[in-house]
PQR file of N, CA, C, O and H, with PARSE charges and radii, in Angstrom:
ATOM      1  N   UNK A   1      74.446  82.431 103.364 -0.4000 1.5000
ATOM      2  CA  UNK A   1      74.711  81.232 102.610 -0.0000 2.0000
ATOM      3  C   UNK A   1      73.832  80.081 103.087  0.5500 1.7000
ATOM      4  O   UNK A   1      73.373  79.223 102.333 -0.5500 1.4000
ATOM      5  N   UNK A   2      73.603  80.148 104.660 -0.4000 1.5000
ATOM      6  CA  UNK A   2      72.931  78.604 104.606 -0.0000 2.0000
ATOM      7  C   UNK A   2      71.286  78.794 104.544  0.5500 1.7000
ATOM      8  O   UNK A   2      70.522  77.832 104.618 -0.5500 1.4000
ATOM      9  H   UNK A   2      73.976  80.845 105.273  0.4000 1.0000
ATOM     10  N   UNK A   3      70.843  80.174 104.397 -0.4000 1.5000
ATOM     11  CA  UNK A   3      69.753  80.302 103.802 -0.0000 2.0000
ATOM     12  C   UNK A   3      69.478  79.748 102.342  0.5500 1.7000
ATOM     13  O   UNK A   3      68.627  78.998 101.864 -0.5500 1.4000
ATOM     14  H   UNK A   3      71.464  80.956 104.336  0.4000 1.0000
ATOM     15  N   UNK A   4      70.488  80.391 101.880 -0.4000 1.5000
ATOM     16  CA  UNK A   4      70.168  80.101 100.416 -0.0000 2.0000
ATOM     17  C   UNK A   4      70.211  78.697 100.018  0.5500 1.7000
ATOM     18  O   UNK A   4      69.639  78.174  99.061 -0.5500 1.4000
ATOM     19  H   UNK A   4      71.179  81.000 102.269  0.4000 1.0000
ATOM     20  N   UNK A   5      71.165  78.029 101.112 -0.4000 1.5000
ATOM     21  CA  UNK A   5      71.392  76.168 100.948 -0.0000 2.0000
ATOM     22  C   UNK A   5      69.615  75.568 101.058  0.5500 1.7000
ATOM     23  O   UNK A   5      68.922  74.790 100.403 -0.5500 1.4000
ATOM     24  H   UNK A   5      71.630  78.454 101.889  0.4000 1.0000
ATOM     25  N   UNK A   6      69.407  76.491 102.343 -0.4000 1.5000
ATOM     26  CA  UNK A   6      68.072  75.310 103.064 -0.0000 2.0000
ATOM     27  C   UNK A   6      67.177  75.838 101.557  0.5500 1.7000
ATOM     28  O   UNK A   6      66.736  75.017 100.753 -0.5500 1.4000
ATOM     29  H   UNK A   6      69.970  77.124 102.875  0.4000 1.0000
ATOM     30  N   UNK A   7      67.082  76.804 101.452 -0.4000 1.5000
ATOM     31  CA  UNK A   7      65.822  77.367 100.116 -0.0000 2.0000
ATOM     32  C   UNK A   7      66.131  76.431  99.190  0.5500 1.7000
ATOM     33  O   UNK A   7      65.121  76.032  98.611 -0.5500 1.4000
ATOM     34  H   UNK A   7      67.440  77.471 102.105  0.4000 1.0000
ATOM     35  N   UNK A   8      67.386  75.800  98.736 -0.4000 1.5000
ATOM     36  CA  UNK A   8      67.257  75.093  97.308 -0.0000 2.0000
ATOM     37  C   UNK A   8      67.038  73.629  98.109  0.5500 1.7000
ATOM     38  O   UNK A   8      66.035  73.021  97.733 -0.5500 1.4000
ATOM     39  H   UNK A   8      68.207  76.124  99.206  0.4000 1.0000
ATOM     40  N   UNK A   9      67.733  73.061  99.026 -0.4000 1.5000
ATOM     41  CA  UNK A   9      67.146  71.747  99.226 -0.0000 2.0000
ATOM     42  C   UNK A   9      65.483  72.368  99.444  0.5500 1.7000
ATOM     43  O   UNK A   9      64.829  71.697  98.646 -0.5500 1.4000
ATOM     44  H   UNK A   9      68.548  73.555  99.331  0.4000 1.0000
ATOM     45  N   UNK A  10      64.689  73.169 100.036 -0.4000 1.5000
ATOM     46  CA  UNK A  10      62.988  72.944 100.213 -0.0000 2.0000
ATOM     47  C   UNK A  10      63.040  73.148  98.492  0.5500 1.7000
ATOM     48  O   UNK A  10      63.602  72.062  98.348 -0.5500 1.4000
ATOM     49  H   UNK A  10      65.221  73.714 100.684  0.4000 1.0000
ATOM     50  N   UNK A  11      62.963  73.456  97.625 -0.4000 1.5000
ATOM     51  CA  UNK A  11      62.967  73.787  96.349 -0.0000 2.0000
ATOM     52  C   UNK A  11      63.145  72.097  95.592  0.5500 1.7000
ATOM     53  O   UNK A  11      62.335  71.545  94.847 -0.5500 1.4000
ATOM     54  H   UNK A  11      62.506  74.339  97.741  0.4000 1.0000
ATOM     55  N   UNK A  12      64.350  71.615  96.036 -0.4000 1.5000
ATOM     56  CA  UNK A  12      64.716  69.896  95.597 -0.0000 2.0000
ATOM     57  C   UNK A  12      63.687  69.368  96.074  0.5500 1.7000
ATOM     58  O   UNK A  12      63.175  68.739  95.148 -0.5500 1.4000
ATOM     59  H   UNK A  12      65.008  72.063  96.641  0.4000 1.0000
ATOM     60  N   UNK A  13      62.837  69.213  97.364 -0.4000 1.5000
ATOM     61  CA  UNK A  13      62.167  68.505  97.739 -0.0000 2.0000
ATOM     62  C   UNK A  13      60.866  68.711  97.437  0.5500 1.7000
ATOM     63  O   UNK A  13      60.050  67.927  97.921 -0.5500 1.4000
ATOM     64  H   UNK A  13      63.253  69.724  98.116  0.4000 1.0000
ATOM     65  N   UNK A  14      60.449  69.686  96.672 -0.4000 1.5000
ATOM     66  CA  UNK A  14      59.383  69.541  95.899 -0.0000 2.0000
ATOM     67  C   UNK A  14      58.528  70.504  96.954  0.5500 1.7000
ATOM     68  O   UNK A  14      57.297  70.513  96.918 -0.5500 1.4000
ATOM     69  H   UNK A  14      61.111  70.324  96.279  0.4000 1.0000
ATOM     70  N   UNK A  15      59.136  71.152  97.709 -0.4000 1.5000
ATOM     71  CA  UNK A  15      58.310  72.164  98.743 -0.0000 2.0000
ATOM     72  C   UNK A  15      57.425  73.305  97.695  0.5500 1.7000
ATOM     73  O   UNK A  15      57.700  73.492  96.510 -0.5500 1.4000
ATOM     74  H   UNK A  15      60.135  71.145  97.738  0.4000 1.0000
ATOM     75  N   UNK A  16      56.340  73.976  98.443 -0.4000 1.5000
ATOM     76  CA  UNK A  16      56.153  74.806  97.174 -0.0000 2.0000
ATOM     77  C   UNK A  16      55.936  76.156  98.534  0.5500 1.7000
ATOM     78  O   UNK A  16      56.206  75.991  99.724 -0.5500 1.4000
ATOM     79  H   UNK A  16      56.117  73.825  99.406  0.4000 1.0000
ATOM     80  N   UNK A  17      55.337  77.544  97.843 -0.4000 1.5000
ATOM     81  CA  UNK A  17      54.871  78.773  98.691 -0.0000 2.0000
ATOM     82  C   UNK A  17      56.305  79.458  98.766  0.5500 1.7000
ATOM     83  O   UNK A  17      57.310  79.504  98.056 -0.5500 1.4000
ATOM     84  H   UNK A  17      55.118  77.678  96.877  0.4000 1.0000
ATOM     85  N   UNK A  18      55.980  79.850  99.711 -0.4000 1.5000
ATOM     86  CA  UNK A  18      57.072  81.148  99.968 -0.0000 2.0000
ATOM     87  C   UNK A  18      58.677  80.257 100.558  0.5500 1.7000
ATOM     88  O   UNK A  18      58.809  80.023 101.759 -0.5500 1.4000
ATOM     89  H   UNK A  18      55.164  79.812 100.288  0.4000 1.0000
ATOM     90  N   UNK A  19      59.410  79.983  99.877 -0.4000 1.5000
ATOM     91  CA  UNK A  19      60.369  78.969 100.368 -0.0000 2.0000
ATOM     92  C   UNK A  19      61.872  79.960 100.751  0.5500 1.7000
ATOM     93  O   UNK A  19      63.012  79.495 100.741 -0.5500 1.4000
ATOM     94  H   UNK A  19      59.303  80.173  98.901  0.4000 1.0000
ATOM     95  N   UNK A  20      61.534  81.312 101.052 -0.4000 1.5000
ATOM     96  CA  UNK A  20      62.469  82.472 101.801 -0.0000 2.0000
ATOM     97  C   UNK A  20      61.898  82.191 103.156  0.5500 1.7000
ATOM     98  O   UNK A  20      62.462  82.292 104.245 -0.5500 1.4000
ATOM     99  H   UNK A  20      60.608  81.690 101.061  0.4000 1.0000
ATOM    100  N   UNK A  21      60.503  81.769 102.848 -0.4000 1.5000
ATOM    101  CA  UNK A  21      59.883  82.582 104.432 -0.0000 2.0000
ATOM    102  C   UNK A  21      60.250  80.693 105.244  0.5500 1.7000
ATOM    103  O   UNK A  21      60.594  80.343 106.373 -0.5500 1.4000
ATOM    104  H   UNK A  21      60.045  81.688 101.963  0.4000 1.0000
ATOM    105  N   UNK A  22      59.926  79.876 103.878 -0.4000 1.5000
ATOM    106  CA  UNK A  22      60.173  78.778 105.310 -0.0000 2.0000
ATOM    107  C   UNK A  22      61.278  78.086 105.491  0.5500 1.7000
ATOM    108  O   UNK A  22      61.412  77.115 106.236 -0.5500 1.4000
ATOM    109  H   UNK A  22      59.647  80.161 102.961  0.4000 1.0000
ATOM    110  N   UNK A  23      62.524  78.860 104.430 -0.4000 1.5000
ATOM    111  CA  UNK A  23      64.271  78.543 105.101 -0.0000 2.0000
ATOM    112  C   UNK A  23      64.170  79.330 105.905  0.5500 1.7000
ATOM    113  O   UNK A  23      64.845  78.829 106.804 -0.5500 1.4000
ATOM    114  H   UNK A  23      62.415  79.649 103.825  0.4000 1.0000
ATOM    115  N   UNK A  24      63.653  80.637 106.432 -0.4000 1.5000
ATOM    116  CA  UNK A  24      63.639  81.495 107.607 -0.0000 2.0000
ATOM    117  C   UNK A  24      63.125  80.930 108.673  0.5500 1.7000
ATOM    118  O   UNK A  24      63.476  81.198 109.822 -0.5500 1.4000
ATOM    119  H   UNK A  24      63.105  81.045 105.702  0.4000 1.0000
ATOM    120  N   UNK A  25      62.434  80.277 108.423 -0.4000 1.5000
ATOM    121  CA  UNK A  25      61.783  79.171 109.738 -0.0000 2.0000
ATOM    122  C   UNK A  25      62.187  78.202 110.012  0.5500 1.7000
ATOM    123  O   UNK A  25      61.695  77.709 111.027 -0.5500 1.4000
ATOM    124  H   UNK A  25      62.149  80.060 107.489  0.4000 1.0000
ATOM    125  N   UNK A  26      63.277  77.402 109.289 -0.4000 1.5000
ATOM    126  CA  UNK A  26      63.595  76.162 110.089 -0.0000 2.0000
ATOM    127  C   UNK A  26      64.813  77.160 110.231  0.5500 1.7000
ATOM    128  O   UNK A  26      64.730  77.555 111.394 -0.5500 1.4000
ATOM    129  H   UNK A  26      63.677  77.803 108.465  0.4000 1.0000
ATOM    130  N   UNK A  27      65.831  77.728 109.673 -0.4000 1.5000
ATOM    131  CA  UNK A  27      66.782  78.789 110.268 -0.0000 2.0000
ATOM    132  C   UNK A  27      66.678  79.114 112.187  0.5500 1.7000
ATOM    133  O   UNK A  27      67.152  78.773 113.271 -0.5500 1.4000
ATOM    134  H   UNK A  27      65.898  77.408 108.728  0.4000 1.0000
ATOM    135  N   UNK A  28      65.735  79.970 111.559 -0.4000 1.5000
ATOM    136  CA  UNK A  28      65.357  80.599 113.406 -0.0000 2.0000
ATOM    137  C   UNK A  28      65.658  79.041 114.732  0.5500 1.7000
ATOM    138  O   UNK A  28      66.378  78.936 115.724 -0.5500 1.4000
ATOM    139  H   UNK A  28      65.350  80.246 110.679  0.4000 1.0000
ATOM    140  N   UNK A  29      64.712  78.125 114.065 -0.4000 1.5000
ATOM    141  CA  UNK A  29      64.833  77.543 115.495 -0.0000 2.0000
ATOM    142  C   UNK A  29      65.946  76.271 115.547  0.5500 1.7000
ATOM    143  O   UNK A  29      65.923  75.303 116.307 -0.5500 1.4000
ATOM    144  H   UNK A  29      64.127  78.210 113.258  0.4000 1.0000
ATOM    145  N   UNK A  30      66.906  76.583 114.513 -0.4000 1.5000
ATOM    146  CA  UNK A  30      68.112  76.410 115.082 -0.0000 2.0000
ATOM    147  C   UNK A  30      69.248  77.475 115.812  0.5500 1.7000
ATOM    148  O   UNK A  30      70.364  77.100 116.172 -0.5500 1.4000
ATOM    149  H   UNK A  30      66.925  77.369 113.895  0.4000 1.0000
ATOM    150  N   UNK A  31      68.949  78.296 115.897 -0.4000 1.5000
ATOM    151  CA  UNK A  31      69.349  79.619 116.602 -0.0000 2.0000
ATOM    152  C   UNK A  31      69.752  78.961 118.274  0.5500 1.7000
ATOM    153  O   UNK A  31      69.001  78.269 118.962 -0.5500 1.4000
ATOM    154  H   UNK A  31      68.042  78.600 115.605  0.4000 1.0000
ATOM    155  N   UNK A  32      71.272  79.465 118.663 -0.4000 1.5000
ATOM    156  CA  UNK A  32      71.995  78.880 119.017 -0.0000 2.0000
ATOM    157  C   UNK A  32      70.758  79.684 120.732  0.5500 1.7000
ATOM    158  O   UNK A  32      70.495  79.204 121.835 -0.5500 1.4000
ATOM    159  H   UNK A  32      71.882  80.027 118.105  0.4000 1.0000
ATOM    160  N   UNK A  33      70.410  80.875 120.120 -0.4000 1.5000
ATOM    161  CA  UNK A  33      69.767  81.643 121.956 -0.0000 2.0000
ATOM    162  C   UNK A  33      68.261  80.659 121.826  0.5500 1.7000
ATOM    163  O   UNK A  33      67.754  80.201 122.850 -0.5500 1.4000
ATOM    164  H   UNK A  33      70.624  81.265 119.224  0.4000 1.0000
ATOM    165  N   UNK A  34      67.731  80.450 120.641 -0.4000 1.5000
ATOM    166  CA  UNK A  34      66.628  79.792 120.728 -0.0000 2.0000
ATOM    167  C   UNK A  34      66.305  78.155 121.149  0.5500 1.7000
ATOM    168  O   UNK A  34      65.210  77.622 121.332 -0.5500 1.4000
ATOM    169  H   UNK A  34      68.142  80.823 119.810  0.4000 1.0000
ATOM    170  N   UNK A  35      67.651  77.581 121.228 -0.4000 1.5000
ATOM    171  CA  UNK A  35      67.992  76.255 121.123 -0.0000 2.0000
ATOM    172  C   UNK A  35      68.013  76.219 122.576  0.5500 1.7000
ATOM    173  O   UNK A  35      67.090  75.653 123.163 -0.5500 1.4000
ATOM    174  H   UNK A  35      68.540  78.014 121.079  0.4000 1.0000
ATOM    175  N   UNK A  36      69.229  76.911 123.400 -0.4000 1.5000
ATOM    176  CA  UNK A  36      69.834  77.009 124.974 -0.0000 2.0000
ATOM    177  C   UNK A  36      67.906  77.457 125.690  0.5500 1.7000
ATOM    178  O   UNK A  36      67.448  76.935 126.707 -0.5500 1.4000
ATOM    179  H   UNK A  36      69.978  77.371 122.924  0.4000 1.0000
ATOM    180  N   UNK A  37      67.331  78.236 125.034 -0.4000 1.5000
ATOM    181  CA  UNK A  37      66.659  78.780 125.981 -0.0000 2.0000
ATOM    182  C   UNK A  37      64.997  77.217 125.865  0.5500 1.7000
ATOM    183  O   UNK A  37      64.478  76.647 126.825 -0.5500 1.4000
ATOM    184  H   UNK A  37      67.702  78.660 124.208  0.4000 1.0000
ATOM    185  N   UNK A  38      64.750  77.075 124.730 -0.4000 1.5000
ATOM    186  CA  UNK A  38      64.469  75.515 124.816 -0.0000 2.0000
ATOM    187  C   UNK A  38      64.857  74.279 125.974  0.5500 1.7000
ATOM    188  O   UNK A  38      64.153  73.654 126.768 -0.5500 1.4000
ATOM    189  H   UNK A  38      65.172  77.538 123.951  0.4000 1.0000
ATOM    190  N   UNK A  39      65.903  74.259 125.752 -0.4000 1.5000
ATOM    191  CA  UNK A  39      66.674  73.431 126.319 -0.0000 2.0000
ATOM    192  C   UNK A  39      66.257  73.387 128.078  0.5500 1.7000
ATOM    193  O   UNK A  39      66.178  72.441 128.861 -0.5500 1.4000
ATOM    194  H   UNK A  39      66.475  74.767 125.108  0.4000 1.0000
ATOM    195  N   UNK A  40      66.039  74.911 128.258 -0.4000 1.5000
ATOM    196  CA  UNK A  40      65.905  74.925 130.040 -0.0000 2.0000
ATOM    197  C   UNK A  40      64.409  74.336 130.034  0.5500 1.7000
ATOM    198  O   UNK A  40      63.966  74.253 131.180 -0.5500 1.4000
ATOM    199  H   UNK A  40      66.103  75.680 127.623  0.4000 1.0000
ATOM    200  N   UNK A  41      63.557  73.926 129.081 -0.4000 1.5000
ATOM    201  CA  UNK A  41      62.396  73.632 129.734 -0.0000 2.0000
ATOM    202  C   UNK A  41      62.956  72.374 130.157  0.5500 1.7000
ATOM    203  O   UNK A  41      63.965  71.797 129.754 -0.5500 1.4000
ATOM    204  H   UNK A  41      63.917  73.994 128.150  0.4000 1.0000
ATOM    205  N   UNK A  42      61.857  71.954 131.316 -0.4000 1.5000
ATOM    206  CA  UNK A  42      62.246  70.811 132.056 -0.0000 2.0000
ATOM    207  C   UNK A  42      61.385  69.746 130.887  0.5500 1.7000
ATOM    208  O   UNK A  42      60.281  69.886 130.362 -0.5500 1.4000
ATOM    209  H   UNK A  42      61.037  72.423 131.643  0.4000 1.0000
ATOM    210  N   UNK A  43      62.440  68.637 130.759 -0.4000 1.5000
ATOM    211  CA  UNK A  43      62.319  67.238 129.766 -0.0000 2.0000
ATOM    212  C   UNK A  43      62.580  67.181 128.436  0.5500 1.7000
ATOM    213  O   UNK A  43      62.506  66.196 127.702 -0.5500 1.4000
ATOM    214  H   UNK A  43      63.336  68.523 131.186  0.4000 1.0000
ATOM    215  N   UNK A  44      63.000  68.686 128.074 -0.4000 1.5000
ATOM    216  CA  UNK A  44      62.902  69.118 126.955 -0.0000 2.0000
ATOM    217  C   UNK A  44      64.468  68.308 126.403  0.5500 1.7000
ATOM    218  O   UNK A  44      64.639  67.639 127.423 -0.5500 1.4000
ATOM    219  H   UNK A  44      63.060  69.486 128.670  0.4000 1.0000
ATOM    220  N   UNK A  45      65.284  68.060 125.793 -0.4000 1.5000
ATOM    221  CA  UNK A  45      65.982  67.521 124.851 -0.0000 2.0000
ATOM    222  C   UNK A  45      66.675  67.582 123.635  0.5500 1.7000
ATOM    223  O   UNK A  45      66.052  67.280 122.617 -0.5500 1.4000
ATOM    224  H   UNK A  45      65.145  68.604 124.965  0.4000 1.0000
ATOM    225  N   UNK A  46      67.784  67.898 123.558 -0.4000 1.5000
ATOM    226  CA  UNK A  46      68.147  68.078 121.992 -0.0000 2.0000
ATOM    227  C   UNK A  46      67.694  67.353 121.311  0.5500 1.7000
ATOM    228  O   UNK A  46      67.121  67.936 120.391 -0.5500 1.4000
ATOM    229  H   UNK A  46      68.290  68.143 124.385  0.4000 1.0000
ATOM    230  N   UNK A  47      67.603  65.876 121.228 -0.4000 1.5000
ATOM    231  CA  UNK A  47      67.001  64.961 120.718 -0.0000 2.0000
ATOM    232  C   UNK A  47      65.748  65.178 120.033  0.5500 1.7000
ATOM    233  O   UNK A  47      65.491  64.930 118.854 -0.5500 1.4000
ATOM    234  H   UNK A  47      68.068  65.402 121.976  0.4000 1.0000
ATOM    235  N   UNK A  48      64.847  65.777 121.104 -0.4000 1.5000
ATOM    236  CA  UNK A  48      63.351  66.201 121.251 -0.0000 2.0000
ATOM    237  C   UNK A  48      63.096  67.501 119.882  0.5500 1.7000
ATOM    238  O   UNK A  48      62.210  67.731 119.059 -0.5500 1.4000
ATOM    239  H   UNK A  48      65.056  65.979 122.061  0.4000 1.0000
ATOM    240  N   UNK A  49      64.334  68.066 120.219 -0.4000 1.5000
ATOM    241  CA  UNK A  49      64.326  69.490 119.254 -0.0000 2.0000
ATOM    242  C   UNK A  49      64.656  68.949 117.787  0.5500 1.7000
ATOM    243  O   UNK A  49      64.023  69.389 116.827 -0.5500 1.4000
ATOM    244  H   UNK A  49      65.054  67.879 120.887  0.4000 1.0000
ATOM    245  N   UNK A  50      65.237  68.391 117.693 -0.4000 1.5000
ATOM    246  CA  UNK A  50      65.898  67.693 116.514 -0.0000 2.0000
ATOM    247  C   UNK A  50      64.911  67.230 115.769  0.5500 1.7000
ATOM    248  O   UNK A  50      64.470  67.607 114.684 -0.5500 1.4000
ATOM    249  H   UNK A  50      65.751  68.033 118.473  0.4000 1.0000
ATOM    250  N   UNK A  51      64.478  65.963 116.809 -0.4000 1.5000
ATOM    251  CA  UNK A  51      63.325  65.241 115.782 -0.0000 2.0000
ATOM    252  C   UNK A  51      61.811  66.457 115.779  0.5500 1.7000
ATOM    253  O   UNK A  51      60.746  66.062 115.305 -0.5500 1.4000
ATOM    254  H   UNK A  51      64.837  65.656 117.691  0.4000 1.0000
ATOM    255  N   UNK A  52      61.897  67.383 116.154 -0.4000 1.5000
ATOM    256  CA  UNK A  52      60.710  68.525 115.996 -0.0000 2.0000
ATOM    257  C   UNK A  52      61.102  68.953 114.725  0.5500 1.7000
ATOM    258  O   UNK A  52      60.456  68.889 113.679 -0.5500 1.4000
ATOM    259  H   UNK A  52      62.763  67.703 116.539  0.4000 1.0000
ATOM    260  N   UNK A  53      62.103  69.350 114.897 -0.4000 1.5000
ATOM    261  CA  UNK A  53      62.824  70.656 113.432 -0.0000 2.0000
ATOM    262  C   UNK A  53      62.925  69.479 111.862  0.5500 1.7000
ATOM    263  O   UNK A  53      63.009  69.820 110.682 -0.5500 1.4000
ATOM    264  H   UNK A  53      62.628  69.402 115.746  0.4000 1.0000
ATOM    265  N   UNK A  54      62.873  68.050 112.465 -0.4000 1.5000
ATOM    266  CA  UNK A  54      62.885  67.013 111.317 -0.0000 2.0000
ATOM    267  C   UNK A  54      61.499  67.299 110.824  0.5500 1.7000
ATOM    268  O   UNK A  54      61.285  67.776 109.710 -0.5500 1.4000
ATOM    269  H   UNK A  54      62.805  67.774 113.424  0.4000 1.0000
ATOM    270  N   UNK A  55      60.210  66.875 112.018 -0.4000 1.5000
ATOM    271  CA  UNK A  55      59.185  66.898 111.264 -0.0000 2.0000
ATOM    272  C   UNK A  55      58.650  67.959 110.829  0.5500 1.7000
ATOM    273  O   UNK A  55      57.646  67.885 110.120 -0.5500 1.4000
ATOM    274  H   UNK A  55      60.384  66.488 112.923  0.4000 1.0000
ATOM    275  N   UNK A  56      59.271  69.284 111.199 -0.4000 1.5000
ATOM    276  CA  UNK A  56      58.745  70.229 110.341 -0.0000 2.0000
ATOM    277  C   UNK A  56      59.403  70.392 109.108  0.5500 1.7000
ATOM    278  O   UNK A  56      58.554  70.800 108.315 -0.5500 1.4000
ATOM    279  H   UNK A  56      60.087  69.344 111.774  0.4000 1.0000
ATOM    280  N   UNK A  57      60.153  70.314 108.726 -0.4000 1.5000
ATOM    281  CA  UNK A  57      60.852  70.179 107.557 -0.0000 2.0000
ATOM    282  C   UNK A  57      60.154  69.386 106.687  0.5500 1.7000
ATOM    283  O   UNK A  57      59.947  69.747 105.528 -0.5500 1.4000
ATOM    284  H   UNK A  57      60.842  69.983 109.370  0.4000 1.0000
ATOM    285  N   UNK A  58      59.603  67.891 107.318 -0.4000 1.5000
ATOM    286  CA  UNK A  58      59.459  66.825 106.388 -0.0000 2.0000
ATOM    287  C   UNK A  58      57.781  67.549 106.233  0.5500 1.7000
ATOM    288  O   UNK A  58      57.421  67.319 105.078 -0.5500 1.4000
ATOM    289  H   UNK A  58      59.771  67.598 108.259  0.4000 1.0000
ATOM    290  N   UNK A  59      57.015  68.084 106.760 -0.4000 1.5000
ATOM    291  CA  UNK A  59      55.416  68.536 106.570 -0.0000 2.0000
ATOM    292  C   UNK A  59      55.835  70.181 105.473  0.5500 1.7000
ATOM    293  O   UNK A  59      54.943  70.756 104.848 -0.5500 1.4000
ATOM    294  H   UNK A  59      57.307  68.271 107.699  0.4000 1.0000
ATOM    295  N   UNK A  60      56.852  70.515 105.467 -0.4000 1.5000
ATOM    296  CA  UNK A  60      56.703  71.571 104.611 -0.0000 2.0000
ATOM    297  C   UNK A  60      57.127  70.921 103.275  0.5500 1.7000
ATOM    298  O   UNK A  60      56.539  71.301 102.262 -0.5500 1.4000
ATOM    299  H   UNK A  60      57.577  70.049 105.975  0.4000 1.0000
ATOM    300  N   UNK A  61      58.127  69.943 103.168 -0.4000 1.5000
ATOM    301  CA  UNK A  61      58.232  69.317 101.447 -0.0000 2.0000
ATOM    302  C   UNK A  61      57.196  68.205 101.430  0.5500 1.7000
ATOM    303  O   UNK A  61      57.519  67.275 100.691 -0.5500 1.4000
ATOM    304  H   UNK A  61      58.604  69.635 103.990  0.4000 1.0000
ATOM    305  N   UNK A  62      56.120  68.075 102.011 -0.4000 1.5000
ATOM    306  CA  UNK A  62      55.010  67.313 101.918 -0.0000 2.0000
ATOM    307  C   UNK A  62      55.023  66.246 102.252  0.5500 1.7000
ATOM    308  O   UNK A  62      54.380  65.604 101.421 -0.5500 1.4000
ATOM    309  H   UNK A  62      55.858  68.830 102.611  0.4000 1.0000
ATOM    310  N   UNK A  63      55.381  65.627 103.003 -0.4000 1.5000
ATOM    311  CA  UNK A  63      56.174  64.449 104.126 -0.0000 2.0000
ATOM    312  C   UNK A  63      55.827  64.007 104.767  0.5500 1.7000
ATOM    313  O   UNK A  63      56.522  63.241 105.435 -0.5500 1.4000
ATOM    314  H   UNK A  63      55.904  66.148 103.678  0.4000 1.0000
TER
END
């Protein structure tokens, strides 16, 4: 289900290409083992991750 959510908001936002492959990509690196294991780098930040996973989002609907 929240695949299919993120595919229609990139779809609303005027994203174009393969928009399975890039709800699969902002998907993944919210991944709860991918997030914790982030997290151990030293300075690293939820914050830091957050506003990363923002600007990739905002460069795939053309942003």
């Amino acid at each position: 289900m929240h695949r299919t959510h993120v595919r229609m908001l990139l779809a609303t936002a005027g994203s174009t290409g393969d928009l399975d492959a890039q709800a699969d990509a902002l998907l993944a690196l919210l991944d709860v083992d991918y997030v914790e294991h982030r997290l151990t780098e030293p300075g690293q930040t939820l914050e830091a991750l957050g506003d990363a996973w923002e600007s990739l989002a905002r460069k795939l609907c053309g942003r």
